[in-house]
Residue, then its C-alpha position, 0 to 999 in steps of 0.5 A: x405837231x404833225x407837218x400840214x400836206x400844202x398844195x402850194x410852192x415855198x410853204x410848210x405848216x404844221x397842224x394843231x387838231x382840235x374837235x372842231x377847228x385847227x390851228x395851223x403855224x404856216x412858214x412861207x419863203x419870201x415871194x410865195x403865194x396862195x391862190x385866190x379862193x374861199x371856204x364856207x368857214x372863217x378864218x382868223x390869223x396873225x402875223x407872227x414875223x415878216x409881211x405878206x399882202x392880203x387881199x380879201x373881197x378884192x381888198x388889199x393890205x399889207x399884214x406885218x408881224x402882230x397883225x391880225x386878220x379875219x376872213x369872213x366865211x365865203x370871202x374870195x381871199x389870197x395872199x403872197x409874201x413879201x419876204x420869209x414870213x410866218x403865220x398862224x391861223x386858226x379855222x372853224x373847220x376841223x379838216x381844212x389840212x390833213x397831215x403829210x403822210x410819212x413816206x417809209x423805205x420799204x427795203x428791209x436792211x440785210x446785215x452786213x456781212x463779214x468781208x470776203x478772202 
C-alpha cells in the first residue's frame, strides 16, 4: 500500500484505494494531534491498538483499542493520542489522501574505477 502524504506532526498512514472511498491504516506517536476541522463526507473508524480522545461536535471520549467511531458529514472533529496508537478509517471520499511522492536521487552512479599507481 502506498504510504499517505499527512500534514500532521507523529503521523504516518498508508492508503487503500478504492473507486469511491479509501481506507486509510493511521500509526500516530503518543501525544500527536489532529487539528479541528471538517469534511462534507463521513467518516467511520476503529481503534486497532492504543487511546486517542475524540472530540466531535465539541463532544469528548476517550477511544480505545475495538472502539469504533462515526464522523457525520460537516461535523467539527479532532483528535489527539494519548500514547502510540493506531487507527483505521474509512472515508466516503475517494482523494481525501494522496499518496507520498517517492523522492529519487537524480545522481547517475559512475563506475568505480581502478585504483590509481
Amino acid at each position: 500500500m502506498p504510504e499517505a502524504d499527512i500534514p500532521f506532526e507523529g503521523v504516518k498512514a498508508w492508503i487503500l484505494q478504492a473507486d469511491m472511498s479509501q481506507l486509510v491504516f493511521f500509526e500516530f506517536e503518543a501525544d500527536a494531534k489532529v487539528p479541528e476541522h471538517s469534511h462534507g463526507y463521513p467518516q467511520w473508524g476503529i481503534v486497532i491498538d492504543g487511546k486517542m480522545e475524540l472530540t466531535i461536535n465539541g463532544k469528548p471520549r476517550i477511544c480505545v483499542k475495538g472502539d469504533e467511531y462515526v464522523i457525520p458529514a460537516g461535523a467539527k472533529h479532532f483528535a489527539r493520542f494519548l500514547c502510540r496508537t493506531r487507527v483505521m478509517d474509512l472515508f466516503s471520499e475517494k482523494n481525501r489522501y494522496k499518496p507520498k511522492l517517492i523522492r529519487q536521487s537524480t545522481a547517475i552512479s559512475q563506475p568505480t574505477s581502478a585504483i590509481e599507481h
